[in-house]
N, C-alpha and C positions, 0 to 999 in steps of 0.2 A: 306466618301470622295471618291468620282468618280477617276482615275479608281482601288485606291490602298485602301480606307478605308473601299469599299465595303464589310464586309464579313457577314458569318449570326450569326446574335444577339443568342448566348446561356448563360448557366448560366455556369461558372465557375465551373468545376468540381477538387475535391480535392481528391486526392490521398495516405494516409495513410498509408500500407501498405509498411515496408521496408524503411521506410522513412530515413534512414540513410545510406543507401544503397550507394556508391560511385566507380568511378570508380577512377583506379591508381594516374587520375589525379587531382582527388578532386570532379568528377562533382557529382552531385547527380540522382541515376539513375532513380528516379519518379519524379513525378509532385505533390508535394504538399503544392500549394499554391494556393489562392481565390482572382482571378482579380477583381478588385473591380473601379468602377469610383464614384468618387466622387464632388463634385460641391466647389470651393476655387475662387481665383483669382490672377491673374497674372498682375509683373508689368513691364511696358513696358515705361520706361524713366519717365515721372513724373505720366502717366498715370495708371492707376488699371484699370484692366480687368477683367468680369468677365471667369470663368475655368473650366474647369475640371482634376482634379487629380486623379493619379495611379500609380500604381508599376511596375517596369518592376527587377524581380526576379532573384537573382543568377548575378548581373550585378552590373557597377559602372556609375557611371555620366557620363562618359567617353563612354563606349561602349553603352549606353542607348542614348547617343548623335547620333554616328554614327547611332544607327540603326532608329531613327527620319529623319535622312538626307536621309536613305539607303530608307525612306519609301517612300519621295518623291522623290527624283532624280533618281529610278529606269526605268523612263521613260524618262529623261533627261531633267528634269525639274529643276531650281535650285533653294536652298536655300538659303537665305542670313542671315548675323547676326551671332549671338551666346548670347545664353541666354539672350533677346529670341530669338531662331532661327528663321525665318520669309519663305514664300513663300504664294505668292499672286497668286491670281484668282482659289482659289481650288474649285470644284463644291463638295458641302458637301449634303450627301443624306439628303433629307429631308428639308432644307433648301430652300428658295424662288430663292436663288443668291447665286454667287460667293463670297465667303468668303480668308479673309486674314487669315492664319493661325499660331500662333504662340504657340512656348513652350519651356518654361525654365525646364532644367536635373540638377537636385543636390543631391546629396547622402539625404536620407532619415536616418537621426540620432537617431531615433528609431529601427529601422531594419537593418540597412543597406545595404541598398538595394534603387536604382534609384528612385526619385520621378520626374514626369515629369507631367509638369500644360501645361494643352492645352487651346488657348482663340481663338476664332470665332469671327473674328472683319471685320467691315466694312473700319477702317480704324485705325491710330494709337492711336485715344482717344479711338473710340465707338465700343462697340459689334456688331454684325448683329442682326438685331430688333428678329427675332427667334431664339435666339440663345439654346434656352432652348432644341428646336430639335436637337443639337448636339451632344447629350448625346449619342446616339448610335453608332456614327464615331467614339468620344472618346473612346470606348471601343472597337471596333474592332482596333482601333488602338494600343490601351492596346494588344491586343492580337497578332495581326501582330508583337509586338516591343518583345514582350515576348517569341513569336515562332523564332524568326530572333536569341534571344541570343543561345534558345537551339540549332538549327540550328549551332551557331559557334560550338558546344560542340559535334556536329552529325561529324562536317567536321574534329576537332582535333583527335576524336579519330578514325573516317576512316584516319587520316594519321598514325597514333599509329598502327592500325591495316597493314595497308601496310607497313609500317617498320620492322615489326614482321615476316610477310609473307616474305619477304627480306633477313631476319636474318634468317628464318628456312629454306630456300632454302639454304643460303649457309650453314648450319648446315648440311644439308644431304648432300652435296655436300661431307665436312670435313669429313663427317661418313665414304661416301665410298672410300675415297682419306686414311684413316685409316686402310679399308680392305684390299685396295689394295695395302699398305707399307706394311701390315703385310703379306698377301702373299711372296711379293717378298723376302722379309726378313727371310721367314718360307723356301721359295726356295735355298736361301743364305745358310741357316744352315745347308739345305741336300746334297746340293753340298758339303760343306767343310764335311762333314761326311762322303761321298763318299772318295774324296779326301785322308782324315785319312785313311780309309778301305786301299785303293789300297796302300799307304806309308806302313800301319800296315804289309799290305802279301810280299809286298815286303822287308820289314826288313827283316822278318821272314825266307824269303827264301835265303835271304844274310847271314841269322847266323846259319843256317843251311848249307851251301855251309862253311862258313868258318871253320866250325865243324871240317867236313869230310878234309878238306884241309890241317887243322891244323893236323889231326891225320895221315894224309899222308906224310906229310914234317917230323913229327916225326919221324917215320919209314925210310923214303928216305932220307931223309937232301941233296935232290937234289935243287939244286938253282934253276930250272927249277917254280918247288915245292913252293917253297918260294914268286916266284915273282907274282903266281898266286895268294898266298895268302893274300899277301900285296895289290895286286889290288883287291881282295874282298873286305878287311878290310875298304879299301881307301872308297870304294864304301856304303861302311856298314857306314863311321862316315857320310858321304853324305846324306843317304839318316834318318839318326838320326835328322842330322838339321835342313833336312825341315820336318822332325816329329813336330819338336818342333815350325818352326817356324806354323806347318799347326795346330797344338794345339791351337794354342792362337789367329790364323784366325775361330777357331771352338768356341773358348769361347768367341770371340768379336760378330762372327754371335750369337749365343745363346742370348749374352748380347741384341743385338739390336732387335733379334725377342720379345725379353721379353719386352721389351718395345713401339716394335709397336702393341704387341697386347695388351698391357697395353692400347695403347691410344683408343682402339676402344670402351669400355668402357665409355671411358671418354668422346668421340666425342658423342657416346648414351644419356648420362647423360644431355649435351648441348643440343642436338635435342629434348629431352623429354620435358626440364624446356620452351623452345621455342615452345612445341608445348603447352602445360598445359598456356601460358603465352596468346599467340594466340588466343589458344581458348576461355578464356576471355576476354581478347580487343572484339573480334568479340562479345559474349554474351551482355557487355559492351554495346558495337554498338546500337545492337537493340534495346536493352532495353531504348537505349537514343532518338532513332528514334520512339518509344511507346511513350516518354515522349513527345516529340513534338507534337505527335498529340494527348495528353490529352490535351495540354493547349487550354481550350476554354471556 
């Protein structure tokens, strides 16, 4: 059928190999099944027409429907009806004239799988008097209907794949938004250890000073004496406190470096399963874009 059933007549190739093969979301990653057209009849209100039948694989009545409408209205052509769908003045190769085109879509209850009767009519009793030359349209048409399902199954999983790619971008993102908490965190802990240091020398040098002080007021029991030592002491419980309180700023920094660089790990772990996950949607892909162009 001019200008969409056009395509070249071959024979059905089947594909064996891996035949169970699927991707995450069910599809099946080869081609193995045998288009087949076969000669039936179709009925169109009281009348019977003569057909031809086939399969369209991995599909329901429903999307087997759409992709019958998709074959002709892709030039903007329209069909009318349902079951049987109808569009009039088709030029069918081979054929003398323009032909009415009809075809009823019903689940095939042996397979399950689309059975679609195509009839070549002059009008709504009679076939077109050649109709027997049709046989060929019918089958490219099989095949156009059949590459149009895998086609949906090409376009699901390039959207699977770009959500994937989406998700591992910001996975790297999280990785290095981890590195660089864990730095600043690792920064944290050395500051507060500085911190301790300089409190630790300056204890040290206040109980040292207070020693020597003590041991002088001994000797003197000048008040003078005393009052220098009490302001050491004063000084010495001062800087004890913020000992204590710089301790437990040194064991929260520890506490939080330990677990920001816990998460980088973790942020790994995510980017790896996204990228291992990726990598086969993508594999997926192709191999579903191979299948399409087996179907012939």
């Amino acid at each position: 059928m001019r200008p969409h059933l056009l395509l070249p007549f071959t024979l059905a190739l089947t594909t064996f190999a891996h035949a169970q093969d699927k991707t995450e979301s069910g599809y099946l990653l080869n081609w193995t099944n045998q288009i087949k057209v076969e000669r039936d009849s179709l009925v169109n209100g009281k009348y019977k027409l003569p057909a031809y039948t086939f399969n369209v694989f991995e599909s329901d009545a429903g999307i087997a429907a759409d992709e019958w409408v998709a074959a002709f209205e892709s030039n903007g052509s329209k069909v009318t009806g349902s079951n049987p769908y109808k569009r009039s003045g088709v030029a069918v190769d081979g054929l003398s004239g323009p032909a009415t085109v009809m075809a009823t879509v019903v689940r095939n209850k042996q397979d399950g799988t689309a059975l679609v009767k195509v009839a070549l009519a002059a009008n709504d009793s009679m076939p077109v008097s050649d109709w027997e030359k049709g046989e060929k349209a019918a089958y490219d048409l099989a095949v156009r209907m059949n590459k149009g399902v895998v086609q949906k199954q090409v376009d699901a999983q390039q959207k699977l794949v770009d959500g994937l790619a989406k998700d591992l971008a910001g996975a790297q993102k999280d990785e290095a938004k981890a590195n660089d908490k864990s730095s600043d965190a690792a920064a944290d802990l050395e500051k507060a250890k500085k911190e301790k240091a300089k409190l630790a020398s300056k204890q040290a040098d206040l109980q040292s000073e207070q020693i020597k002080l003590q041991e002088k007021y001994t000797r003197t029991q000048d008040p003078k004496d005393l009052t220098r030592l009490t302001k050491v002491q004063q000084d010495l419980v001062k800087v004890q406190k913020d000992m204590s309180k710089q301790l437990k700023k040194e064991a929260d920094a520890q506490k939080d470096a330990n677990k920001k660089q816990g998460d980088i790990p973790d942020a790994q772990k995510d980017q790896q399963k996204l990228t291992t996950k990726k990598e086969k949607a993508v594999s997926d892909l192709e191999a579903l874009k191979r299948k399409k162009e087996a179907v012939k």
